[in-house]
C-alpha positions in Angstrom: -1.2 -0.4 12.1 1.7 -3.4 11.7 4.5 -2.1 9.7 4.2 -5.2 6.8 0.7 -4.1 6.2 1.7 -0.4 6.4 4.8 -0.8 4.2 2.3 -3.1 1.7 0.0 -0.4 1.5 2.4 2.2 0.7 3.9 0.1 -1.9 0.6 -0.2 -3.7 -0.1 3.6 -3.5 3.1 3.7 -5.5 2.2 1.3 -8.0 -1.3 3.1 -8.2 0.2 6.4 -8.9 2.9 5.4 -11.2 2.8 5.3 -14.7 4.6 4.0 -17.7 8.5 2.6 -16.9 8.3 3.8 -13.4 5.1 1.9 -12.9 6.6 -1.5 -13.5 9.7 -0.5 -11.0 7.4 0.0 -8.4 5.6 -2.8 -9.4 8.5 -4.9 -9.1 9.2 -4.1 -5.6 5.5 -4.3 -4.8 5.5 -7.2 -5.6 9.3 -8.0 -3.4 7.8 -6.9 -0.4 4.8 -9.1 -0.8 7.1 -12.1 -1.1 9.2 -11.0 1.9 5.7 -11.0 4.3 4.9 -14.5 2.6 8.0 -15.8 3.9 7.7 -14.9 7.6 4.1 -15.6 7.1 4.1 -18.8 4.8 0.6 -19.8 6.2 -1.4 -17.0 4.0 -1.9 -17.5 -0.1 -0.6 -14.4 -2.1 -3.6 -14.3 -3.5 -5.7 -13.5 -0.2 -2.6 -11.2 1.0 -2.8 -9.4 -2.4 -6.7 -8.7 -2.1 -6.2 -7.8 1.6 -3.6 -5.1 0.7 -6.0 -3.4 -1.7 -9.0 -3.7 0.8 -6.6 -1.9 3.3 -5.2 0.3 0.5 -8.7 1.7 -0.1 -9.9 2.4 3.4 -6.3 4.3 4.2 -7.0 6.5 0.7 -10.4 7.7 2.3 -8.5 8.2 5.5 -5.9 10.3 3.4 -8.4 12.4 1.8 -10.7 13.3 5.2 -7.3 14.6 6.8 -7.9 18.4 7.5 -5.3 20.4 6.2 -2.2 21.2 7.8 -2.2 25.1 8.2 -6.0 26.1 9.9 -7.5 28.8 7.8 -7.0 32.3 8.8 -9.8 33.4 11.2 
């Protein structure tokens, strides 16, 4: 996975579990990072970058949850 779309999808999954003051925090640097990728890549709209971000966001949230767990069960 590239690292901007990596870094943009952890952002998000910070803004999505945040609440109240800290939500608008990570919000904030959300919302920094997608600026940053619009400047090296001034040829996309924030709007399509934002709605790609969430697509992605989703699919690596399923991927989270089919992970098995990290110690095996006892046999």
């Amino acid at each position: 996975m590239n690292r901007e779309l990596e870094a943009l999808i952890l952002a998000f999954e910070a803004v999505s579990a945040s609440r109240d003051l800290a939500a608008e925090e990570k919000l904030n640097d959300f919302e920094a990072k997608i600026d940053a990728v619009l400047l090296l890549h001034p040829a996309i709209s924030r709007d399509v970058l934002r709605k790609s971000v969430i697509k992605a966001h989703r699919k690596w949230a399923l991927q989270q949850d089919k992970k098995p767990p990290a110690i095996p069960p006892k046999a």
